[in-house]
N, C-alpha and C positions, 0 to 999 in steps of 0.2 A: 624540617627545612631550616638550613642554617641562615644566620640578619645577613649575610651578603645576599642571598638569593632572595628574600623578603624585600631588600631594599631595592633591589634591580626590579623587581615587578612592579613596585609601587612606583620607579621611577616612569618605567614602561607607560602605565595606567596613566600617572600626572602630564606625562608629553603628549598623551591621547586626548586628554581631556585639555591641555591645553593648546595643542594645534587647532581647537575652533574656535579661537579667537586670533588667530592669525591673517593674512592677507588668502583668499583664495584662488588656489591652482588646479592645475590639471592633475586628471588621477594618474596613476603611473604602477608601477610595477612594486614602490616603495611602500605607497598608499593601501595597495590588497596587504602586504601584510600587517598593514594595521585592523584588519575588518574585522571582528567576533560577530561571534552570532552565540544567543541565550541555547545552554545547554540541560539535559535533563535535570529539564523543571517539573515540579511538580506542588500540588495543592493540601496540605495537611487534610486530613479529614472536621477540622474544627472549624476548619478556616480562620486558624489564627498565624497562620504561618506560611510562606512560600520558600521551598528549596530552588537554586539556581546553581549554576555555573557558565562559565567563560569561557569560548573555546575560539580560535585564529583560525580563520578559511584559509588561510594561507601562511601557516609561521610554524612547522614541527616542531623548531626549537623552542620557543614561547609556551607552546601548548604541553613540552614534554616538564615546565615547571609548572604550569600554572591546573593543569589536568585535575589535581587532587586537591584544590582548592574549592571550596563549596559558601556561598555567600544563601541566609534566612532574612527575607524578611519579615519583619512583627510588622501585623496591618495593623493592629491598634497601634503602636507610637510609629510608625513611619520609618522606625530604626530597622537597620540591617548587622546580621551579628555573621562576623567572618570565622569559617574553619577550615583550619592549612594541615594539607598530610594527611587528607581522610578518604577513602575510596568506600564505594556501594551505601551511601548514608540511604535510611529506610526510617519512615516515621513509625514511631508505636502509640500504644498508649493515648488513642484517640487524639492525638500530631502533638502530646503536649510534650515528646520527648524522641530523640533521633539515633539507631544505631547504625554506629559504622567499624569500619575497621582504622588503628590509629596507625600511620607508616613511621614506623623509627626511620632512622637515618644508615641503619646497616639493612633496610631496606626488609626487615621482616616486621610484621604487623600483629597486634593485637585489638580483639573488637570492645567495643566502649558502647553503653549506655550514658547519653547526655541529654538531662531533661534542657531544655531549650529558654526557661524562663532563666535560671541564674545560674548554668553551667554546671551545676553537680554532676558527675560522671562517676560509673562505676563500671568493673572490667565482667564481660559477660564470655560464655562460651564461643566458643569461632561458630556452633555449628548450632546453637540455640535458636529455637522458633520465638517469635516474637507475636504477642499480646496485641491486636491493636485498637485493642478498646481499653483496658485495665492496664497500669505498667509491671508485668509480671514477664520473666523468659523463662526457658523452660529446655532442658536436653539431657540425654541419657550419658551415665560413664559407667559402662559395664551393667549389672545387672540393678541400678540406682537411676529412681529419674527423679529429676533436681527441678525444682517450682520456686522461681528468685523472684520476689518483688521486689524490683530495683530500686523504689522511693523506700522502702523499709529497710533494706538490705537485710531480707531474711528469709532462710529458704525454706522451704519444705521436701521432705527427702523418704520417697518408697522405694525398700529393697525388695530386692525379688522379681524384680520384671523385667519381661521378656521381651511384651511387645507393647507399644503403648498409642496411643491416639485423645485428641485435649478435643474439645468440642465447647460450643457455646462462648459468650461472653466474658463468663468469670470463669475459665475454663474447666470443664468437669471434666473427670480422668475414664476412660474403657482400658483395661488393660489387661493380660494375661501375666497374672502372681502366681510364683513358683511357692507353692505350701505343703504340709505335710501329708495332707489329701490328696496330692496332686496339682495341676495347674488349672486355677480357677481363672475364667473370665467373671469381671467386674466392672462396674460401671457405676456413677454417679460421684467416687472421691473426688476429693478436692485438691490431696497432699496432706491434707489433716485427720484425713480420713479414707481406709481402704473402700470404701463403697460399698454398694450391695453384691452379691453373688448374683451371676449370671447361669451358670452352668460350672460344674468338677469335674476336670478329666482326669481317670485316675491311672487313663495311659499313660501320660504323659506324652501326648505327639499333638497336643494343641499348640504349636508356638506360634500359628500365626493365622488373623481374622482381618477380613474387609471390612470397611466402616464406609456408610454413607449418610456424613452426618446430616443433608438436607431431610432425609426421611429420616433419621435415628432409627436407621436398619444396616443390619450388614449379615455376613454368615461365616463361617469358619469350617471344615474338614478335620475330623477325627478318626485316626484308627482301629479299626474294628478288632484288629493283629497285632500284636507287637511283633510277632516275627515278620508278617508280612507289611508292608509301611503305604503299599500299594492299596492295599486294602481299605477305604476309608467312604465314610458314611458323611452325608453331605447334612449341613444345619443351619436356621436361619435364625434368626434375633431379633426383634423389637425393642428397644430401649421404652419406647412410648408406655408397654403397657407389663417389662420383662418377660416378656414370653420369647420361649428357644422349642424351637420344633425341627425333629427330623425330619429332610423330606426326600433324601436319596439314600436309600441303604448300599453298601458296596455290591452287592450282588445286581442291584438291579441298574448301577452305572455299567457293571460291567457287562452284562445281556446288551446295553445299546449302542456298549462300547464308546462312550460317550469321551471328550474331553471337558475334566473337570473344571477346567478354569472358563470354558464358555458358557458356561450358564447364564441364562438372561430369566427369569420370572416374568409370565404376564399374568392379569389380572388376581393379586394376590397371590399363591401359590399352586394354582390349580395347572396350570401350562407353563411349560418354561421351552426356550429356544435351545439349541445345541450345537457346536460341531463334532460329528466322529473324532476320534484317535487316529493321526496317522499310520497309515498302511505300512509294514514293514515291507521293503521292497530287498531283494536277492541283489547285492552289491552286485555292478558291472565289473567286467574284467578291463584292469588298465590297458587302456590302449595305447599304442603308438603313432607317433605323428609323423609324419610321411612327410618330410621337410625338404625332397628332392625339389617340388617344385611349389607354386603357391597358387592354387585359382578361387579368383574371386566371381558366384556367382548372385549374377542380379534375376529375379524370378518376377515375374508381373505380380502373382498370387500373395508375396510375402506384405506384412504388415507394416514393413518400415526395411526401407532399401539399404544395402551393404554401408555407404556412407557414411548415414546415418547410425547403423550398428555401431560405428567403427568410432563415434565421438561419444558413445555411451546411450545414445537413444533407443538401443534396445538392449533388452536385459531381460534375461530369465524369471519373472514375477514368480515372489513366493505364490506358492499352487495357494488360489482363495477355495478354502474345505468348503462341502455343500452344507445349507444350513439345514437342521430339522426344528421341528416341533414336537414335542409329549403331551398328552392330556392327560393326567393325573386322575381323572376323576373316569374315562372310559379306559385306558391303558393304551391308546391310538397312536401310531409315530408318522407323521406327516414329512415328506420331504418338500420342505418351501423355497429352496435355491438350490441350483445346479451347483456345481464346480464351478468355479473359474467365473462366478459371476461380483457386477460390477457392483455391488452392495445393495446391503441391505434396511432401508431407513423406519424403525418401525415407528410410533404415532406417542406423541406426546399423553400425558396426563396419567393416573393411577390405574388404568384396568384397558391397557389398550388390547382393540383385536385386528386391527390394520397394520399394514406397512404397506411401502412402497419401494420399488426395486429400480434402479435405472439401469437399462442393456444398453452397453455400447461396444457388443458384441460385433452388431451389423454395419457399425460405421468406422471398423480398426483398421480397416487399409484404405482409407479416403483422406489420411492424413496429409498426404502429398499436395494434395490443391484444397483442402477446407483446415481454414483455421482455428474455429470453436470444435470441441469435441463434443458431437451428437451424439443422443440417448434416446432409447423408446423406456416411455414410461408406464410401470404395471403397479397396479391394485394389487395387494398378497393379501388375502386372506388369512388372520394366524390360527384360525380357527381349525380349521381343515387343508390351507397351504395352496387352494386356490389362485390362479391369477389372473388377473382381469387389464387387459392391454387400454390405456387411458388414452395417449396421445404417443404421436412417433415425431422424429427428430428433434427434440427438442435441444436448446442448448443453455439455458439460463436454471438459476438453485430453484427446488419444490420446498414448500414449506407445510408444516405440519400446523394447525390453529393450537394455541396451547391446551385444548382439552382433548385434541384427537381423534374430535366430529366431526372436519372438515379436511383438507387437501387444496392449496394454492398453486398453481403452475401456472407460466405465461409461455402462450402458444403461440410460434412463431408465424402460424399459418393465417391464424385468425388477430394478433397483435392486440395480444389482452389478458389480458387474467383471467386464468377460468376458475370456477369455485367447483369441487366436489367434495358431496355428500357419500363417504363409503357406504354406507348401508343402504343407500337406494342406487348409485352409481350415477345418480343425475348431475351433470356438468350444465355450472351459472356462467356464461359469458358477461363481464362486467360490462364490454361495451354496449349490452344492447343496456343497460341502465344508466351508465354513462356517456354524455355526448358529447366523448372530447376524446383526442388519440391518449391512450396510456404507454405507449414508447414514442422513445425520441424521435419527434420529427425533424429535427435537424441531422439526423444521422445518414451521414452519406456512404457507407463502406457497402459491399455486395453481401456481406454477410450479415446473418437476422439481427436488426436494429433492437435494442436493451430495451427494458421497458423505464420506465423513470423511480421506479422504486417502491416499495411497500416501508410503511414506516417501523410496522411493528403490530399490535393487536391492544385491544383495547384489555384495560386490567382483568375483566370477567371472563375474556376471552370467546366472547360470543359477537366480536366484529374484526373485521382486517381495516388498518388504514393503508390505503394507497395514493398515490401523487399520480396527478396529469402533470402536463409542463408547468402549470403555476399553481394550482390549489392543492389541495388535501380533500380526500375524500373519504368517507366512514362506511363500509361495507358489510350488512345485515349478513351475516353469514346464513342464519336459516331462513329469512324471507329477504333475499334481494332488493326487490321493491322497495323495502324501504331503506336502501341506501342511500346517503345523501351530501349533500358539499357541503364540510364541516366551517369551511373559509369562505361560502355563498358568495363563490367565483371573485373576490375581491381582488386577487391575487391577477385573474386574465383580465381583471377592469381596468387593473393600473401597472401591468406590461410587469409584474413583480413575482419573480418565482418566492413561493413559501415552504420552507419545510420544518418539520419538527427537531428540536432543538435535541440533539443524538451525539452529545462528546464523543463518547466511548465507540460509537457507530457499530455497535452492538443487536440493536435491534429493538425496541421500546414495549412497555407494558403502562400503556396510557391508561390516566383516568379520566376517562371523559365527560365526570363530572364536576372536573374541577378546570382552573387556568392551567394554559400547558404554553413553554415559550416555544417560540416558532424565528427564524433564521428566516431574513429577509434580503433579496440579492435583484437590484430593480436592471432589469434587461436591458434598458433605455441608456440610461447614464452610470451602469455598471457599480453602482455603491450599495455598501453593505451596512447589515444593521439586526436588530434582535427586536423582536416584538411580543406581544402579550397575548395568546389566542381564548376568548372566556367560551367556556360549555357550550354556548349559545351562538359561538360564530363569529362576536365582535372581536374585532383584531386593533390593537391600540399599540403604536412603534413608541419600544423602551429606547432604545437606541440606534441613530442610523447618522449618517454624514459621507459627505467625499472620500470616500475609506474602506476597506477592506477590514473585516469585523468578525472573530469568530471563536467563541466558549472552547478554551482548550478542556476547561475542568469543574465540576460541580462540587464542591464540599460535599460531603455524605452527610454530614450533622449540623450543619449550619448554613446559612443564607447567604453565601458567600459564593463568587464566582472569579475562575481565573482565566482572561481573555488575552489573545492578542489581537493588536489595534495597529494597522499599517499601510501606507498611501504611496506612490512613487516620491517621494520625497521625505515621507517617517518610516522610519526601521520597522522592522520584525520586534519591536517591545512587547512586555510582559505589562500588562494592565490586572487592577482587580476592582470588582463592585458589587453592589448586593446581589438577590437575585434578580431583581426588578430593574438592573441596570444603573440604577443608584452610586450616586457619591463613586464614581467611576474616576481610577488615579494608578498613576502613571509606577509602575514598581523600579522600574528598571530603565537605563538612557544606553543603549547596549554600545551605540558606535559617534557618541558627543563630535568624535573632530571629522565629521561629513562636512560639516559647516564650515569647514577651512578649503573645501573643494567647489569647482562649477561641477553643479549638478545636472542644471537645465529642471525641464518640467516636461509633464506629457498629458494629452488631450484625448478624448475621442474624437473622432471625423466618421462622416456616414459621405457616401455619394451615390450615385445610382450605377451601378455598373452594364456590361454591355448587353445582359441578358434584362436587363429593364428591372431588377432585383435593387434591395436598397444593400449598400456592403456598408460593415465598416472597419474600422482597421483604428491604432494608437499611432498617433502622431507626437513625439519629442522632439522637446523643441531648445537650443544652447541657451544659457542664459543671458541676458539681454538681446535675445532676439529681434531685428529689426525685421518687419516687412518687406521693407525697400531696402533691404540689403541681400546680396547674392548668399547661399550658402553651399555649402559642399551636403549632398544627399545622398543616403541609400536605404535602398531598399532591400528590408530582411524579413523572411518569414516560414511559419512551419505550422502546417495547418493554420490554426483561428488564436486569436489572439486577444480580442476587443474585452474579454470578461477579467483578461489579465488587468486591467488597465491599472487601479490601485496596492498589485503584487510588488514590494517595494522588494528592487532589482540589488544582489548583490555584485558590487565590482570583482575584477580578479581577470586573468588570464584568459585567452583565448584556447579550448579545445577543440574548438570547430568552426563555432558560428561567432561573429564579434559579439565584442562585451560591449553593451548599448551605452551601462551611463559614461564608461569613458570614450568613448568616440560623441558622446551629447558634450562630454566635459571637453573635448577637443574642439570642440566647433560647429560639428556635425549634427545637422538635420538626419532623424532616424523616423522611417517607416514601415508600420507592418501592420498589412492588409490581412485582413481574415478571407480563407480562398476556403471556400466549400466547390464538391467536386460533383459532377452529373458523371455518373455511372458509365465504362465505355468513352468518358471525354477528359482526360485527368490534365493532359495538355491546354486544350483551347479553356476549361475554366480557371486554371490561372490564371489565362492571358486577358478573359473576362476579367475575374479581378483586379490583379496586379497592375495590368497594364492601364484600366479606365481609372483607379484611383491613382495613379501617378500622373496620370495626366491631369484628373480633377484637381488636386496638391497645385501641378504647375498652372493651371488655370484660374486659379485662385488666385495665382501669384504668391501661393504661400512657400515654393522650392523654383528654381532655375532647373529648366527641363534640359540646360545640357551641362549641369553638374550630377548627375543621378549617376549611383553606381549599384550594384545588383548582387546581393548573395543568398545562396542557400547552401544547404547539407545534406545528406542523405534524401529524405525522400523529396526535402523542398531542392534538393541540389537538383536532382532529374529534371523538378519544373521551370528551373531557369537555366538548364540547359535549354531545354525548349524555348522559352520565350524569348533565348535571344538570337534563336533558330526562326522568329516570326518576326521579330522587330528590333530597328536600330536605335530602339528608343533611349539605350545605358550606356554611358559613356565607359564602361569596362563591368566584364562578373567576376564571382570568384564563383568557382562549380566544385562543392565538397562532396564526395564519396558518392556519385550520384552513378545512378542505371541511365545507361545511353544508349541500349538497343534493346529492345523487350521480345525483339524475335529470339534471340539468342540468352536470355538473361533467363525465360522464360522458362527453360529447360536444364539452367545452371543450379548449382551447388550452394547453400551458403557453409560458409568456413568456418562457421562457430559451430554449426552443427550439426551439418554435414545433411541437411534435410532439403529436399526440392524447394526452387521457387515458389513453383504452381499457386501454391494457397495463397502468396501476397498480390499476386494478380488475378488469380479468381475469386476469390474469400476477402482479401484484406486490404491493406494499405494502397494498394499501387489502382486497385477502385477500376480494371478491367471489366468483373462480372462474367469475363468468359474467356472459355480456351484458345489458346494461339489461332486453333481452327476455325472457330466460330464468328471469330472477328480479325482475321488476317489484317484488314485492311487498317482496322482501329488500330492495332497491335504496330503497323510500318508508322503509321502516324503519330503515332506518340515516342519514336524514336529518332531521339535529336541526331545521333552518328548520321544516321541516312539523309539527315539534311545538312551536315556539318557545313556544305558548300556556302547555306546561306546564312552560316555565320561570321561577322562583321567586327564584334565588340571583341576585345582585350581582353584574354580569359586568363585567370588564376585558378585551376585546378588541384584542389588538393585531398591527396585519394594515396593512405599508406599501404605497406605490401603484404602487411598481414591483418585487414581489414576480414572482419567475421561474417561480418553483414551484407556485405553489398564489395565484388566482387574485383580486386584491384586493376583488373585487365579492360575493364572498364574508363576506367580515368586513362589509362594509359593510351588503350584504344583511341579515344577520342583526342587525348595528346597529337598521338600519332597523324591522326584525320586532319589537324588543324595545321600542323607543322608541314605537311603534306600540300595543303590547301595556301601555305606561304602567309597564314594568320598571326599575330601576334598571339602566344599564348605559351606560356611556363606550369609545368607542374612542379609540387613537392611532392617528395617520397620522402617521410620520416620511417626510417628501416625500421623494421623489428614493431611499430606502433599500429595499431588496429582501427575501428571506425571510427576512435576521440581518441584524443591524444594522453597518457594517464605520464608519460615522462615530463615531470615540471622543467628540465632544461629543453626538451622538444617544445612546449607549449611557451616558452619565454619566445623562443626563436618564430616558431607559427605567429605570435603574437608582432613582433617588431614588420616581421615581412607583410603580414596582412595589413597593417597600419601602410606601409610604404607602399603597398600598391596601391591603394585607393587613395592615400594623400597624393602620390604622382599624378592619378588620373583626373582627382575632383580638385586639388588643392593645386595645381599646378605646381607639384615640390618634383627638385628634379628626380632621376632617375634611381636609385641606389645599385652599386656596381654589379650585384647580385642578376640583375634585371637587364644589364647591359651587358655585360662580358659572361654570364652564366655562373656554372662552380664546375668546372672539370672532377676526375677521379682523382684525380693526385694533389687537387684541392679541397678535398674534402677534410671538414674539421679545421683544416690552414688555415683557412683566409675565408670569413663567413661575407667577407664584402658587405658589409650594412651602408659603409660610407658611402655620403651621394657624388653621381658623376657632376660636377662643375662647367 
């Protein structure tokens, strides 16, 4: 990077940092491009060190300098060490040292080893693996594999090999060495040393072995022919104890016709899994295509409708081979899967004899109106290929216990976890031992509500942790009974969901006899927080406050944690602290000149709404908010909202729905109610909520009931097209990309992919629960078109023409309806732009226009020409008319 560009960034930075001491303003268009946000960060594994970078929500130019810039900081001194022109930095050497590639300035690259305490660098391979315990790299050039310790600067260097694989810590070599005997596999060098002998092939057609360094097993293929290369004898290897054993001679692959690369081994080598050899099939003769005319046929029977074909949804699947099994020890060949089946998941641990299959065979042409993809699930026996049908439709992941003695599935019928035992076939229902729902009871959609989660298994692997809505619970996989609440309900005592502390969200292997941290999120007042859970159930909070709180990263080697910590008023920052939550400090200030702007502030509110239910919803609020001052209000929302409350909001352009903090920073009173829906009624619970907490708000006297203005977007856009189809209560909407007739919608196309509605009203979002036929009457009534007449309020409809999702003829329709009806109402059509707007000059212009309608309507600002004289055809691009009529 040349000091002109160094010093234009640093100017950049200095103006950012000192705009928050400035007087402050409103945010603007100026302000987004100031915003960053912390980019791949990550935690050394010593936890002596954190990598970061910079990156502009809104500045390509900014970002196309600043990109390859990488800022560490040292948690012991507090100091941050900057590196410019480096792209893919990756720590080694247990984080004491960082490799990356260095960018010249004629824009080609060379990769660097740089230990991180005093910048010694040394030039590594582009394509070297990297050490990350020890500072050692290591990469092949031709038949040389080269072992660099980068603190010594000294290599170590074997010729003759073919193939290689490093294993362990201090990395020990397997490799296949080209010698005078032939090509030996070797195992245990260092670099200083060729290792032991594994096996001589004195074919020469050993060049290449599988390794699985978590077992220090693998196997390799030899030829039995050198003429023949096809011909080869199959063998496996233990490093643990050097033992190599044949155990497929070529003759008897080729009796089962076997493909060699499918080999799977169970219990030791006595059984192994298979697929055949593909079928040689009799080339077709080319055919001609008959281009005279074109028909397209739609068939009830097919799987996935022409449409849908025709956007890539269906597609020729490579043919899934059927699997077998071999017993080794009787000479038996079992077939355990058909063709064409949906897999095969066999059973964790060292000597498994289970699997489990899921068919979703039965449920391939119901894709139309069902949105989870159902499976019936079977027991396979790998012993003899038996299969044993467990449960049917399911649609949520099976898990295997890590030793492969039990089977977890949650059953949507019974809404629970069931436990099976494969060798007795006995299914444990958790709820008859638990008395509490294990899926979400807030889940409103018609399709089978998730369960709340499994955490993981306890390290012995002889229990499941699962979650109800707030606790943890520890589940006896071979006596139920004594399963029990590892959080002794504390969690539904004090309204606080609990879960076990999972960065990685991987899946856990807990010890249950030790402290485990546990992720605290209180339901009530929405803050977050980290706590201590001991063997025994006591729960003691490390950390919690007004805040949004959550472990991005765990050091692997040290006691070290890297969190972010952020509230509607603090950023998305990088924090770090021990493990215990301790000496918890601040890394990083990502966006310092916030502070030069009105932010405002924002609150929970709960009310009762009109089903007698308690709702609640985030109320922001301008800064210096008066009570007894009128303000301009609206109301926006999209599903639930309230858990968001301390999700610190970034500013920036409108693609759909308004940018909150800058309409809080304009002046503007923001609200957004959380709207849960009763099945069959997606309309009238809106209007429950939306409309009872707006009125609560004005009754309060906390908004002016006839400044309120109204938006949504897609699916929230449908529901205030509705509500202002029930009431005059908003003094204008804006109605984004919304569905306005569900008789007709119902049976429509979406345009991204070409697949029927059906499922988002029977199965999914749009929260039906049933066919057009079934519920006619429901279906007229949630469609605002057909009531357009008793719409009243000032609508801003904005619905583009190549929208994917939700169908443009829709907003136009409804245009149409209103302009018909002699109503105030204007659409946009941003051409060529789909359901958010992705054109930054579109989203400038959406943004200016959406401001000017609701400032006209709640701010009393005049009219802008746009809104009064329209934009004809042969004005378009001309004359975007912003300026206001006078």
């Amino acid at each position: 990077m040349n000091m002109y560009r160094v010093i234009f960034i640093s100017i950049v930075l200095f103006v950012i940092t000192l705009s928050g001491y400035s007087q402050k303003r409103e945010l603007d268009e100026e302000a987004y491009k100031q915003w960053r946000r912390v980019d791949n960060y990550e935690l050394a594994n010593n936890g002596a060190w954190v990598k970061f970078r910079y990156m502009f929500y809104d500045n390509d130019s900014l970002n196309s300098l600043i990109c390859n810039t990488y800022y560490f900081y040292e948690l012991k001194s507090g100091r941050i060490r900057i590196l410019r022109d480096i792209d893919s930095p990756e720590f080694f050497a247990g984080g004491n040292w960082i490799a990356f590639f260095r960018i010249g300035g004629d824009g080609t690259s060379v990769r660097v080893a740089h230990r991180l305490k005093d910048g010694f660098e040394i030039h590594i391979h582009a394509d070297a693996e990297l050490n990350y315990v020890v500072p050692q790299v290591a990469y092949k050039e031709d038949d040389r594999l080269i072992i660099l310790n980068v603190a010594e600067r000294d290599s170590t260097i074997l010729t003759g090999v073919l193939q290689y694989c490093l294993y362990g810590d201090q990395w020990k070599v397997i490799c296949v060495h080209q010698e005078d005997q032939g090509y030996v596999l070797r195992y245990g060098g260092d670099g200083n040393s060729e290792g032991k002998v594994l096996y001589v092939d004195k074919t020469r057609s050993l060049d290449n072995f599988y390794f699985y360094e978590g077992k220090l097993e693998g196997n390799f293929f030899v030829c039995t022919d050198t003429n023949d290369k096809e011909k080869q004898d199959y063998y496996t290897f233990s490093l643990t104890d050097g033992n190599v054993e044949k155990i497929l001679g070529a003759e008897q692959m080729a009796q089962l016709s076997l493909d060699k690369y499918s080999i799977q081994f169970l219990e030791g080598n006595k059984r192994f899994m298979y697929r055949k050899e593909g079928v040689q099939r009799v080339k077709a003769k080319k055919q001609v295509k008959d281009e005279s005319f074109q028909l397209e046929l739609w068939s009830w029977h097919d799987p996935v409708v022409p449409s849908e074909q025709a956007k890539g949804g269906f597609y020729k699947k490579r043919s899934q081979p059927a699997m077998y099994l071999y017993d080794r020890e009787n000479g038996k060949d079992y077939k355990i899967c058909e063709e064409n089946h949906s897999g095969l998941y066999v059973a964790e641990g060292e000597n498994p004899i289970f699997a489990y299959e899921k068919d979703e065979k039965p449920y391939l042409g119901q894709k139309d109106w069902r949105h989870d993809q159902r499976f019936d699930l079977y027991l396979v026996d790998l012993r003899n290929g038996d299969h044993h049908l467990l449960a049917k439709e399911l649609t949520r992941s099976v898990h295997w216990s890590p030793q492969g003695n039990h089977l977890l599935y949650f059953d949507n019928t019974k809404l629970s976890w069931v436990v099976v035992d494969p060798l007795t076939k006995q299914q444990n229902i958790l709820t008859d031992v638990i008395p509490f729902a294990l899926y979400d009871e807030l889940y409103d959609r018609p399709n089978p509500a998730p369960p709340y989660g499994l955490a993981g298994w306890s390290r012995d692997g002889k229990n499941a942790i699962v979650y109800d809505r707030f606790d943890i619970w520890v589940i006896h996989l071979d006596e139920i009974q004594k399963s029990y609440c590892w959080t002794k309900g504390e969690g539904r005592e004090n309204n606080t969901i609990l879960r076990l502390l999972d960065p990685g969200r991987n899946g856990l292997s807990v010890d249950l006899s030790r402290d485990n941290k546990v992720e605290m999120f209180d339901w009530k007042n929405k803050n977050q927080g980290l706590g201590n859970l001991s063997a025994n159930g006591k729960l003691i909070p490390l950390v919690q406050g007004n805040f949004a709180f959550s472990v991005v990263q765990e050091a692997k080697n040290a006691n070290t944690m890297l969190c972010m910590k952020q509230s509607y008023t603090d950023d998305r920052d990088l924090w770090v602290c021990d493990g215990q939550g301790r000496r918890l400090r601040k890394v990083i200030d990502v966006n310092p000149q916030q502070c030069n702007y009105k932010w405002g502030s924002a609150q929970l509110v709960e009310w009762t709404n009109y089903k007698g239910k308690n709702n609640q919803g985030i109320l922001y609020l301008p800064d210096g908010y008066d009570k007894n001052e009128s303000y301009p209000t609206i109301v926006t929302f999209y599903e639930t909202h309230s858990s968001e409350l301390h999700i610190h909001p970034v500013p920036g352009l409108s693609q759909a729905m308004i940018d909150i903090p800058t309409y809080v920073s304009r002046g503007y009173v923001v609200f957004q109610p959380d709207v849960y829906i009763e099945i069959g009624k997606p309309g009238e619970s809106a209007y429950d909520a939306v409309v009872s907490g707006t009125r609560a708000l004005a009754d309060r006297g906390i908004i002016d009931s006839c400044r309120v203005g109204l938006q949504g977007h897609s699916w929230s856009g449908f529901l205030v097209a509705y509500l202002v189809s029930r009431t005059d209560l908003f003094k204008c909407v804006n109605i984004g990309a919304a569905t306005v007739n569900l008789t007709s919608v119902y049976t429509a196309l979406r345009e991204g992919s070409g697949q029927p509605n059906m499922f988002m009203f029977e199965d999914w979002q749009c929260r039906m629960g049933a066919t057009l036929w079934e519920d006619l009457d429901g279906y007229i009534a949630n469609s605002p078109l057909l009531f357009a007449d008793k719409i009243h309020t000032p609508v801003l409809i904005f619905h583009c023409d190549q929208d994917e999702a939700v169908s443009f003829y829709d907003g136009r329709n409804l245009f149409l309806a209103l302009r018909r009806l002699q109503r105030p109402v204007w659409m946009l059509n941003y051409m060529g732009q789909g359901h958010f707007l992705t054109s930054r000059p579109a989203e400038v212009d959406w943004t200016i226009r959406l401001q000017q309608f609701f400032d006209h309507y709640l701010k009393d600002i005049p009219m802008p020409r746009w809104m009064k004289e329209g934009i004809n055809i042969n004005e378009r691009g001309m004359d975007q008319k912003y300026d206001l009529v006078r």
